[in-house]
C-alpha positions in Angstrom: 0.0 0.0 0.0 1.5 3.6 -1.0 2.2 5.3 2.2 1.1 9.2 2.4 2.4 12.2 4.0 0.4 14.8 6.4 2.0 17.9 5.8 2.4 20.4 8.7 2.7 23.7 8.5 6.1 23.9 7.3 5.7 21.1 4.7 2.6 22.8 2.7 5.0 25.7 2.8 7.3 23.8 0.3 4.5 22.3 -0.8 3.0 25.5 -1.9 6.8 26.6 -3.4 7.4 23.9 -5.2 3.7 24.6 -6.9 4.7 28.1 -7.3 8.2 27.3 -9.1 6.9 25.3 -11.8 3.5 27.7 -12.5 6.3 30.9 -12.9 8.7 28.2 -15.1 5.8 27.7 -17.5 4.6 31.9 -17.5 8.5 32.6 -18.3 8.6 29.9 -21.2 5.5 30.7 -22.9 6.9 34.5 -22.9 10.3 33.4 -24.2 8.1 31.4 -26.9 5.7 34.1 -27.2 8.5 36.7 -28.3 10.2 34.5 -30.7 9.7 35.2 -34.9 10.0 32.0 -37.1 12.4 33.2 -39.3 10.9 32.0 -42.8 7.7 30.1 -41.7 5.3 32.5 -40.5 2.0 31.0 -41.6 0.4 31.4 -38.2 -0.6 34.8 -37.2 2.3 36.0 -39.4 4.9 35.1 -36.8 5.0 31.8 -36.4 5.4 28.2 -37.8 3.1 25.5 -37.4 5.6 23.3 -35.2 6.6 26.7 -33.1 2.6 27.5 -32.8 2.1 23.8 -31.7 5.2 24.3 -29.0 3.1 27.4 -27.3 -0.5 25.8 -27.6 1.1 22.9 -25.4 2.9 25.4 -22.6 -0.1 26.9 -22.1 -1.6 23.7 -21.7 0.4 22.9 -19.3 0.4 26.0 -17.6 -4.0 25.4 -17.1 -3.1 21.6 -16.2 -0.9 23.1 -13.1 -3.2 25.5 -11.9 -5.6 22.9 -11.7 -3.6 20.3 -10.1 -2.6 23.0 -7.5 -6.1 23.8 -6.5 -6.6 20.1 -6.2 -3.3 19.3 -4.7 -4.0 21.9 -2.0 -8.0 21.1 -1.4 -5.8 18.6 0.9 -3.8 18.0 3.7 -2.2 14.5 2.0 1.0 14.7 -0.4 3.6 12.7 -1.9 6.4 10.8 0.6 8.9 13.7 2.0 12.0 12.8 -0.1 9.4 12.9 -3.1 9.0 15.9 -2.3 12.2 17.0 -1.4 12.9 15.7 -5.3 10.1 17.4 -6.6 11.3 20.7 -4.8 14.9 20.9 -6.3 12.9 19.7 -9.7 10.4 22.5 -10.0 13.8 24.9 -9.0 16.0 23.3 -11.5 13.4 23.9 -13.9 12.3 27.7 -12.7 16.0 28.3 -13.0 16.3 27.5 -16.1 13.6 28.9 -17.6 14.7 31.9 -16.3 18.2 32.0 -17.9 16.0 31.4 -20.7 13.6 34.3 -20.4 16.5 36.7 -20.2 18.4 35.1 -23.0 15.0 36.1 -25.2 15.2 40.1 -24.1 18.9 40.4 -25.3 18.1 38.4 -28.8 14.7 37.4 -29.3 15.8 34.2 -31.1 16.1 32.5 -27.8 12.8 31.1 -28.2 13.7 29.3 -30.9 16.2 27.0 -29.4 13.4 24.8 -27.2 12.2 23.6 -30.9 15.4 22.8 -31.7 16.1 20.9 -28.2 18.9 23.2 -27.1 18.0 24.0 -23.7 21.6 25.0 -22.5 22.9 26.8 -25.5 22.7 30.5 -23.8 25.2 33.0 -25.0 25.3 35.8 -21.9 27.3 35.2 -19.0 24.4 35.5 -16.7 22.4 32.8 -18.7 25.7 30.3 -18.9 25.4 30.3 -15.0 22.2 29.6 -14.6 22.4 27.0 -16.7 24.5 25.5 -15.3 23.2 26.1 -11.5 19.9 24.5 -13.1 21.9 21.3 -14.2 23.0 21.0 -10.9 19.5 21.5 -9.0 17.9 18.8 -11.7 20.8 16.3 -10.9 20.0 16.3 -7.4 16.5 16.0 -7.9 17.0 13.0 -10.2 19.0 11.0 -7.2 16.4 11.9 -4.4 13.9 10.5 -6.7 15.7 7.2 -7.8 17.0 6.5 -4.0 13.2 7.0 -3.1 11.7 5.0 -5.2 14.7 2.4 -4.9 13.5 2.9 -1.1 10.2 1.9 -1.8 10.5 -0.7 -4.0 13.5 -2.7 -2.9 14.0 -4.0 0.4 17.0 -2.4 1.7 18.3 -6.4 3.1 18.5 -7.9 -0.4 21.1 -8.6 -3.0 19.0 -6.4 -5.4 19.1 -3.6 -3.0 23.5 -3.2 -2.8 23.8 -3.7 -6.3 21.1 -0.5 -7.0 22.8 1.4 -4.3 26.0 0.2 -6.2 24.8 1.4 -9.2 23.6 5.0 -8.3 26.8 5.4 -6.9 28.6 5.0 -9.4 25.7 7.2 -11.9 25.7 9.9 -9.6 29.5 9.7 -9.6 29.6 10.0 -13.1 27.3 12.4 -13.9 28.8 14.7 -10.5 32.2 14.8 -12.3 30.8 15.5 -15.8 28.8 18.8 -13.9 32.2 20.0 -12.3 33.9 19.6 -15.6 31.0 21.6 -17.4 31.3 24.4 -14.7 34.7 24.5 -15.2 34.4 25.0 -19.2 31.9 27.5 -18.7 33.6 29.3 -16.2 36.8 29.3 -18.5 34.6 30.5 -21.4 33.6 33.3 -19.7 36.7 34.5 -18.3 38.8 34.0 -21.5 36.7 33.5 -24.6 38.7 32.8 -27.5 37.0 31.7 -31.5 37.4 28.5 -32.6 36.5 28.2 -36.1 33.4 27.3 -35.0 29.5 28.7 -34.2 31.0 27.6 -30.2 29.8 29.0 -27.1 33.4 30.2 -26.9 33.3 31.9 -30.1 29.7 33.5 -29.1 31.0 35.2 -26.0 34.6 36.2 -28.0 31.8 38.3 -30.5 30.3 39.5 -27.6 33.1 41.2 -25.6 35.1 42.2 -28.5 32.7 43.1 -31.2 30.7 46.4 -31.5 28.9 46.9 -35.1 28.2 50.7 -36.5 24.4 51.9 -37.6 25.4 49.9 -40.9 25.9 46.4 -39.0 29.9 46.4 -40.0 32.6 46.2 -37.6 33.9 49.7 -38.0 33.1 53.4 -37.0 30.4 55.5 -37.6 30.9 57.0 -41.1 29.6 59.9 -42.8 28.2 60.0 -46.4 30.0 62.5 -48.1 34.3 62.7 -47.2 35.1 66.0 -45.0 37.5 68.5 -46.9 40.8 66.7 -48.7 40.0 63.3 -47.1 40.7 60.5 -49.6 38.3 57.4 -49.2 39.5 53.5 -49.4 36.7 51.0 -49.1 37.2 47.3 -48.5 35.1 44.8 -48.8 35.3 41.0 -47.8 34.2 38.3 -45.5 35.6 37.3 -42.0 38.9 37.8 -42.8 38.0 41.3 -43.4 36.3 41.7 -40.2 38.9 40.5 -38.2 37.5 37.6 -36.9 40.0 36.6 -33.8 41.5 39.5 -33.5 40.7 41.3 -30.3 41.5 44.9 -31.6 40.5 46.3 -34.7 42.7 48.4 -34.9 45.2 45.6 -35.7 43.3 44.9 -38.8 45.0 45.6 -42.2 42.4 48.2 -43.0 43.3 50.5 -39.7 47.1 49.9 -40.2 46.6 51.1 -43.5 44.4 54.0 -42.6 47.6 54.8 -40.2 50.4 54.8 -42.1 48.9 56.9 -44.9 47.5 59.7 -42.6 51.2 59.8 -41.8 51.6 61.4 -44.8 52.6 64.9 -44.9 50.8 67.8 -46.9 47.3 67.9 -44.6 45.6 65.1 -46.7 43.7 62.7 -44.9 42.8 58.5 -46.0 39.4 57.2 -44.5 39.3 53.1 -45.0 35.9 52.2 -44.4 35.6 48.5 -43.7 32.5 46.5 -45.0 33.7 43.0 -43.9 31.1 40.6 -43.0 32.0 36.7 -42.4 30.0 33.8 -44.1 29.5 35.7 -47.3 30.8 35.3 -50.9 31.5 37.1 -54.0 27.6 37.8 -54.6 27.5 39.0 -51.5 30.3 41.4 -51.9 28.8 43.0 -55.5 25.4 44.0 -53.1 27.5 45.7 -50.5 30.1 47.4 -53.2 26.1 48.3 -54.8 25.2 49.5 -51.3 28.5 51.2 -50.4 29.3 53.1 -53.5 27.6 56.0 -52.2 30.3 56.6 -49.7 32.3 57.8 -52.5 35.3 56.0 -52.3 38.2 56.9 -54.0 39.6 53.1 -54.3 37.7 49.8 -53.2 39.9 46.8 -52.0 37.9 43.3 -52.3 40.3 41.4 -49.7 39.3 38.0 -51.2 39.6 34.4 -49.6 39.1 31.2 -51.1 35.9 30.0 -49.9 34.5 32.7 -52.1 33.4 30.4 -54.5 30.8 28.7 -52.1 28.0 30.8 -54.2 29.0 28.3 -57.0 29.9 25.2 -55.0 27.3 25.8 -52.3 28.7 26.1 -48.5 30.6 23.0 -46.6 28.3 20.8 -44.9 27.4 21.7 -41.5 29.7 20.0 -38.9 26.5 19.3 -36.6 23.4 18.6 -38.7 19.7 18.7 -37.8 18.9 17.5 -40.6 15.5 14.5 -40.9 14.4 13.1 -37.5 17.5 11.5 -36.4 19.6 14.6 -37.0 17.4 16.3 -34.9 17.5 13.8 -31.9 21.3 12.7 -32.5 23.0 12.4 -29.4 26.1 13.6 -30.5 24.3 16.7 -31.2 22.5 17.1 -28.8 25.6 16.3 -26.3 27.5 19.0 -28.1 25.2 21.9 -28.5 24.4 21.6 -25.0 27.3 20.6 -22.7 30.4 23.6 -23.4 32.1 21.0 -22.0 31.5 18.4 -24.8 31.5 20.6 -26.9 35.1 21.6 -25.8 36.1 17.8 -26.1 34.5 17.6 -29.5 36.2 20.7 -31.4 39.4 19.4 -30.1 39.1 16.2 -30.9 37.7 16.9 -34.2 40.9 19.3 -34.8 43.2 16.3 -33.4 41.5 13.8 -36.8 41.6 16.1 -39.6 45.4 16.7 -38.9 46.1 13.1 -38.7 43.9 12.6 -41.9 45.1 15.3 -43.9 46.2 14.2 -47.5 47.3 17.1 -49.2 47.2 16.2 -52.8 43.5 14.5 -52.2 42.8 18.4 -51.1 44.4 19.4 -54.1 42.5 16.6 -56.8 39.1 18.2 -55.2 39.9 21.8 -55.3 36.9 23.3 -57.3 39.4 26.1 -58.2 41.0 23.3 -60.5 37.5 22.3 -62.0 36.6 24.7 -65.0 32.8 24.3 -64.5 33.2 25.4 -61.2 36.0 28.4 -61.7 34.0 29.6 -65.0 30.5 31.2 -63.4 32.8 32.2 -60.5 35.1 34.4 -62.3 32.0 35.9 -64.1 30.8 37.1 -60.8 34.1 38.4 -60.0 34.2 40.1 -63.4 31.3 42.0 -62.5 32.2 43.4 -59.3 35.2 45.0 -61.2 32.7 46.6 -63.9 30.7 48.1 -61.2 33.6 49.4 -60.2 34.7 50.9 -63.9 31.1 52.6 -63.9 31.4 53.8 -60.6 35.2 55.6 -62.3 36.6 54.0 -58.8 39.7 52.2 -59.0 39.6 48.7 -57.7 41.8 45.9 -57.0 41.5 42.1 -56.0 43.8 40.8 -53.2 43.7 37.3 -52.4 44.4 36.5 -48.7 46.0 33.1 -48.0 47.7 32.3 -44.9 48.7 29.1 -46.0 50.4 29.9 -49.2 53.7 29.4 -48.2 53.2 26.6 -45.6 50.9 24.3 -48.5 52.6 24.9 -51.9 51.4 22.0 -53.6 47.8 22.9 -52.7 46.9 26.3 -51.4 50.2 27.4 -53.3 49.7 25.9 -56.6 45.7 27.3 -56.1 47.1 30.7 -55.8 48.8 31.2 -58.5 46.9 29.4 -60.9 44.2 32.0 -59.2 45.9 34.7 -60.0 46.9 33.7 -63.3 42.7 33.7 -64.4 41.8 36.4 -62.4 44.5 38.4 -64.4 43.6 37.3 -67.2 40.6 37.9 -67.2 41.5 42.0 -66.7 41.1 42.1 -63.1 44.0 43.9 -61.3 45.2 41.7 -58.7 47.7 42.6 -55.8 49.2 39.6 -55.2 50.0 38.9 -51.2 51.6 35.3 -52.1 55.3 36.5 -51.1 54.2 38.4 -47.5 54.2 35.5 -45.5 57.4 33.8 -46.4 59.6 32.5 -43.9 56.5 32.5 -41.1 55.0 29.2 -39.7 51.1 28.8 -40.7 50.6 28.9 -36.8 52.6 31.8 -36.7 50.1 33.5 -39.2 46.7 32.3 -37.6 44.7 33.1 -34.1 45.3 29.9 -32.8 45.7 25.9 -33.3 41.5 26.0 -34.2 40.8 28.7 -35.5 42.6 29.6 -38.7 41.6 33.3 -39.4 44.4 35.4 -39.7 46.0 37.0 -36.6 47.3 40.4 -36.3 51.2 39.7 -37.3 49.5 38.1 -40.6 47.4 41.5 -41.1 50.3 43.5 -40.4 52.7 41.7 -43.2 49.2 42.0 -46.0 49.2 45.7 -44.6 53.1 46.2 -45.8 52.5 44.6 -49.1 49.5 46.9 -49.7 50.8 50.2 -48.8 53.9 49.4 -51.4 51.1 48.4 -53.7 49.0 52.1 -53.7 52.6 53.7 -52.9 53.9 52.2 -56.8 50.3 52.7 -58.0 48.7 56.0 -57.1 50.6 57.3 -54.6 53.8 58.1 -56.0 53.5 60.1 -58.6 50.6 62.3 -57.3 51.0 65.8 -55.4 49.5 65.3 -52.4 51.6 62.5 -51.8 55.4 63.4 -50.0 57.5 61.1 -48.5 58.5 57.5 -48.8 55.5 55.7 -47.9 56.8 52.7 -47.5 59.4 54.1 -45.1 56.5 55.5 -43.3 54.8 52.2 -43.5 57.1 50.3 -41.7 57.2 53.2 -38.9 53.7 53.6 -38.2 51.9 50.3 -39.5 52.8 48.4 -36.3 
């Protein structure tokens, strides 16, 4: 027969709590649902999809089914057993917790909402959040082992041979899972003291954007700009992807667009050089010809296109996504649902990840599957490229094409042999290139990139493109003009560090 507690006073007082958590868990979550905007899908009410409709019709659902039970629950003096409860009180706190760090998650980006549907419940990207989460992993862990000892309590006898090897067992679980938490504390603590990108959408690389990164009215990383130049000042606009925004690099002003901007304002005779950057990672050449379209009106005077050699992915399509959600087992993959949200597995995975593709690296397979060596591919790619430069022609703006390739040097059977055979078409083709393929000789490739996963390039790498460029517009347009005195290279080498 199932024994029952008469709680006192101080019992229907947690009692009463515990009611209370989970009621304000399920107001927060339908709000962090209820501010969310399907980002494609938004056949219901013109904000939602079907699925994310579905998700709040059930929360508030739920939300009517605990009021009820509480008015029930609390008609009466009987309960649960008290380590039931105790359970069901670190539960409902676990859970209230959470869907806090959830709730305030949503009023930074409202996004937030989104992740439930796609069963990341610990993905937050704030500091505050990334505690809480964790806090609530801890409360819901010690909720699980009161309810397994009490129901091992009451349905085992505690003499039998059945009865040590559960104990055994929950030992050894809780052991498990109590190490795994301290390790997750510990990544997330580590994250958020000294967040560093990792080639990868990580938690790590999340906070890295968010303490170093600060966008201007236009959404680039740069300063406030106006539209027309002020007096003599002489405009440089370029335009790129990641590599361009300084992905890694803490300070922007050791970017290859500010060192430039420095060493030419060290010019003498009162002329002043804006470079406007217009960098913005994951895009490609197509990309690039909307925001030249969008940018001309700036007025620059020369436009850069700092290009990289995943430019092509408007041709090729982009690499496959290294966790996929793909069909119904994508979705509930445990790998995926391990790594997007534990930052400690997910710490363990990019690492190990990293650790495989070294050891697998074949550099002339790399090399056989370039689609810069496949002419179907190259051909509509070039075209694109070709067009950028005419916009630039009608615009009367001179323009240039500098391919950016840490690894020249380091791979010259494959990133080496790519970029000059690059160059080679490009040029052909009429496009003025400034080539950047001698700058990093005699450097290391992880001398030249952020760090062992995350192969932007780092500030030395933007300082030796800088120097190559400055000689470039120096030989170019500078020389031979007026307002330009001085050696400039000189200059560069004084003031581009």
């Amino acid at each position: 027969m199932r024994k029952v507690l008469i709680l006192d006073a101080k019992q229907r007082y947690l009692h009463w709590s515990v009611a209370m958590a989970g009621v304000a868990a399920a107001i927060l979550i339908l709000e962090t649902l209820l501010r969310y905007r399907s980002p494609s899908n938004t056949r219901v009410l013109g904000m939602w999809s079907e699925g994310h409709a579905m998700l709040i019709v059930l929360v508030v659902v739920l939300l009517f089914w605990l009021l009820l039970r509480i008015r029930k629950e609390h008609s009466s003096r009987i309960a649960a057993p008290g380590r039931s409860l105790w359970a069901r009180f670190f539960g409902c706190l676990g859970i209230f917790i959470w869907a806090s760090s959830m709730f305030l998650d949503s009023l930074e980006d409202s996004r937030a909402g989104g992740r439930i549907a796609d069963l990341v419940f610990f993905g937050g990207q704030a500091p505050a959040t990334i505690f809480l989460e964790w806090l609530s992993m801890v409360l819901l862990f010690i909720a699980f082992v009161l309810a397994v000892e009490g129901w091992l309590g009451s349905h085992i006898r505690p003499e039998g041979a059945t009865s040590r090897r559960s104990q055994d067992g929950l030992l050894l679980l809780t052991s498990v899972v109590a190490v795994f938490l301290l390790l997750e504390g510990g990544t997330r603590a580590l994250h958020v003291a000294n967040p560093v990108t990792e080639g990868f959408p990580s938690k790590s690389s999340a906070l890295w954007n968010r303490y170093f990164v600060r966008f201007n009215s236009l959404g680039y990383r740069d300063k406030e700009r106006s539209i027309q130049p002020l007096g003599r000042t002489k405009r440089i606009l370029i335009i790129g992807d990641s590599f361009t925004f300084g992905a890694g690099i803490e300070d922007p002003e050791q970017r290859l667009g500010e060192r430039l901007e420095r060493a030419l304002n060290r010019l003498s005779g009162g002329l002043q050089f804006e470079v406007i950057n217009a960098g913005t990672p994951n895009t490609h050449t197509l990309h690039h010809i909307e925001t030249l379209r969008r940018m001309l009106v700036y007025r620059p005077d020369w436009v850069l296109l700092l290009y990289v050699f995943n430019d092509i992915e408007h041709v090729t399509g982009p690499a496959a996504p290294v966790i996929s959600k793909d069909g119904m087992w994508g979705r509930f993959h445990p790998l995926r649902l391990l790594v997007l949200n534990s930052q400690f597995s997910e710490h363990v995975f990019l690492r190990l990840r990293a650790a495989v593709n070294r050891y697998q690296w074949d550099e002339s397979e790399w090399a056989r599957n370039d689609p810069y060596r496949i002419e179907a591919t190259l051909e509509p790619h070039l075209r694109a490229l070709e067009r950028f430069f005419e916009l630039c022609q009608e615009a009367k703006v001179e323009a240039r094409l500098i391919p950016f390739d840490i690894g020249v040097q380091f791979l010259k059977e494959s990133a080496g042999g790519r970029y000059g055979a690059f160059v080679g078409s490009v040029t052909a083709r009429g496009i003025p290139v400034w080539s950047l393929a001698e700058a990093f000789e005699g450097y290391r490739y992880t001398d030249l990139a952020v760090n062992h996963l995350d192969g932007h390039p780092n500030a030395l790498a933007n300082e030796l493109a800088a120097k190559v460029v400055i000689d470039r517009l120096q030989t170019e347009f500078l020389r031979s003009r007026s307002y330009a005195s001085g050696d400039l290279h000189s200059i560069a080498e004084r003031s581009i560090q």
